[in-house]
C-alpha positions, 0 to 999 in steps of 0.5 A, spaced: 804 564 829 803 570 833 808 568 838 813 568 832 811 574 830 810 578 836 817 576 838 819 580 832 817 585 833 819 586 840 826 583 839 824 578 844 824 570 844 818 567 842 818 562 849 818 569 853 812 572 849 809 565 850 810 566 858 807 573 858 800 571 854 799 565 860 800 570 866 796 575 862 790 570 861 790 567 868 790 575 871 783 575 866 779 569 866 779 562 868 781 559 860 785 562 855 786 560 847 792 563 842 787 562 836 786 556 832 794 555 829 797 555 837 801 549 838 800 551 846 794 547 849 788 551 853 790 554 859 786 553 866 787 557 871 788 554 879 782 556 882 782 562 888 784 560 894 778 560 899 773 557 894 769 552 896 772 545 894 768 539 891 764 535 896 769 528 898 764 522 895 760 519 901 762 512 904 758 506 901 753 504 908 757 498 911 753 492 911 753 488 918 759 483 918 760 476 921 767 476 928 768 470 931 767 470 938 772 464 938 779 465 936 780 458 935 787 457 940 783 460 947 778 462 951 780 469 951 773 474 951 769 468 955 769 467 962 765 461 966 760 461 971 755 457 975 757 450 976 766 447 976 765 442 969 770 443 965 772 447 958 778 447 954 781 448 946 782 443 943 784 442 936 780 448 934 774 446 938 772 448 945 770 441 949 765 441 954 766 436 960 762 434 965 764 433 972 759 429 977 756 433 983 756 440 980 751 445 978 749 447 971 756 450 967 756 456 962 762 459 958 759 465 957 762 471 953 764 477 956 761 481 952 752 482 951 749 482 944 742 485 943 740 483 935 744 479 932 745 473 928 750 467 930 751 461 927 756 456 930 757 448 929 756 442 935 758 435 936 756 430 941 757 422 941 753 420 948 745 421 948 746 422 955 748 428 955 744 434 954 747 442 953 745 448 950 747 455 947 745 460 952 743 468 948 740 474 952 743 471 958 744 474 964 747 473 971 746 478 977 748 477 984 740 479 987 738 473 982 738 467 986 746 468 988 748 469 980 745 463 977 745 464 970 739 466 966 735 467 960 734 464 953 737 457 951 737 453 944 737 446 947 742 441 944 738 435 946 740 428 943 735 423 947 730 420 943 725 426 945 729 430 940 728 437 942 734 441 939 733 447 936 728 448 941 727 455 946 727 453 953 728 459 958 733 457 964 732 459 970 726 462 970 719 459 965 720 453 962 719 451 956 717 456 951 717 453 944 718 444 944 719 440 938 713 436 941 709 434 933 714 436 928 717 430 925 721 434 921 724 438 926 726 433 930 730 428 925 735 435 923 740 434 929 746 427 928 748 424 933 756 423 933 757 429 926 758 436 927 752 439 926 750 446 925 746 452 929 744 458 927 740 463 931 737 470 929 735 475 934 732 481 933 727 485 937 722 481 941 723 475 935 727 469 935 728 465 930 733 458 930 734 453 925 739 446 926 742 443 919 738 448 916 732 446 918 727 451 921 726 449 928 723 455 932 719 460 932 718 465 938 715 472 940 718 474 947 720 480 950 722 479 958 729 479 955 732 484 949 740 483 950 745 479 955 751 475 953 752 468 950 754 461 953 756 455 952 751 450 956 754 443 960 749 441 963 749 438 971 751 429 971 751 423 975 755 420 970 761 417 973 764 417 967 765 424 963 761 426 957 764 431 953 760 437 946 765 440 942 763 447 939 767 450 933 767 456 928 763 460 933 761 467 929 757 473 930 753 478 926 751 485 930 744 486 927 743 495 926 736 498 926 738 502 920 742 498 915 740 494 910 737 487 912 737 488 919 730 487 919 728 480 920 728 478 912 730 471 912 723 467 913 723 460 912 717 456 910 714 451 915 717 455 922 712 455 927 711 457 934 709 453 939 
C-alpha cells in the first residue's frame, strides 16, 4: 500500500500520511482516490461556503378540504337574528323550535363564504313545519331594518314537497320550484335524517337532497353572505322543532384543482 510505504520511508505512521493525502486532496479538488489497492473510500470534499444551495422541494397544491361549521357541543361561531324562536345543542344536534307570534328566525354563521360546497344533514317529524338553509345571506341595517335576506334552500315537508328548491328570502320569491319533477320531490323523508348538499360557485348554484339533484340555478344579485339556519314564523300553539347535524364547509379556490363546477348530475334542471 502507498501509505505502507511512504510511512517508511519518512519514519512516519501510515494513519498519519493517510491524513495528510485527505487534507491535500481537499485543498486541490472536489474527489480524490489512493489507487485501485486503497483500502480508503473516495473522498468528498464539503462545498465551499457561499455556494448556492439546492432548491428545497415545492409543497404539493393543497386541495380545499371540508371544516365543520358545527363543533357538535355549542353554538359558538353563529349568531341569531330576526325572530325570538328557539336554538339549542342537543345530543350532537342543533334543534330549532318555533315559538308563536314571532317573525321568521335564523342561526346565522358569523363568518361569509362566497364559493364553497356544504353539505349537512336535517330531520323534522311535523309536516306543518317548514324552514330552510339560508347561503350568501345578508343583514343590513339600510335593508327593511336588518331582515335577513338572500338565498334559501327551502326544507319543505307539505305534500307541495319542494325541498331542495331555491327561494330567494326577503327579496324575489321563488326562483327554481319543484313544480313537475316527481323524482325531485319523492327525495326528502319525513321523520328520517335527511342529507343536503349544496355547492355554490360564481353565479351558479347547484343543490341535491339524498343525492338526488334537486336544483339547478344561474344568478348573480348575491356573490357571498353567511350561512343560516332557518325556522320559519308559527300559529302552532304547540311548538314544532328541526334538528341540523354534521354541518360542514368546503371553501372552493379559483386556482385549485376541482374548484371549477365538475361535479355534474344528470337529470338537474333549472326552473
Amino acid at each position: 500500500m502507498l501509505a505502507n510505504q511512504l510511512g517508511r520511508f519518512f519514519g512516519l505512521h501510515p494513519w498519519f500520511v493517510v491524513s495528510l493525502c485527505l487534507w491535500a486532496c481537499a485543498s486541490t479538488t472536489d474527489t480524490c482516490s489512493f489507487g485501485q489497492d486503497s483500502d480508503v473510500a473516495p473522498f468528498t470534499a464539503i462545498p465551499e461556503l457561499g455556494g448556492t444551495p439546492p432548491a428545497p422541494p415545492l409543497s404539493p397544491t393543497r386541495a380545499p378540504i371540508f371544516r365543520d361549521l358545527f363543533d357538535g357541543k355549542t353554538l359558538d361561531g353563529w349568531t341569531q337574528r330576526g325572530g325570538q324562536a328557539e336554538f339549542r345543542v342537543e345530543d350532537g344536534a342543533i334543534v330549532g323550535k318555533t315559538r308563536i307570534a314571532t317573525p321568521n328566525s335564523f342561526l346565522c354563521t358569523t363568518q361569509e363564504f362566497a364559493d364553497f360546497e356544504l353539505e349537512l344533514e336535517f330531520k323534522l317529524e311535523n309536516e306543518r313545519l317548514n324552514s330552510g338553509v339560508q347561503i350568501r345571506s345578508s343583514s343590513e341595517p339600510e335593508y327593511k331594518n336588518g331582515r335577513v335576506h338572500g338565498y334559501q334552500i327551502e326544507i319543505d315537508p307539505t305534500s307541495r314537497a319542494w325541498t331542495g328548491g331555491i327561494y330567494d328570502e326577503g327579496r324575489r320569491g321563488w326562483l327554481v320550484t319543484l313544480k313537475n319533477r316527481p323524482e325531485a320531490q319523492a327525495a326528502f323523508r319525513l321523520g328520517q335524517w335527511n342529507r343536503m348538499r349544496v355547492v355554490a360557485e360564481a353565479n351558479r348554484i347547484k343543490t341535491w337532497i339524498n343525492e338526488v339533484p334537486v336544483a339547478d340555478l344561474m344568478d348573480d344579485l348575491s356573490s357571498r353572505g353567511f350561512i343560516a339556519l332557518q325556522i320559519h314564523a308559527s300559529n302552532e300553539v304547540m311548538p314544532l322543532e328541526i334538528r341540523w347535524r354534521s354541518i360542514r364547509l368546503k371553501e372552493l379556490m379559483p386556482d385549485e384543482p376541482g374548484s371549477k363546477l365538475s361535479v355534474e348530475t344528470q337529470n338537474g334542471s333549472s326552473n
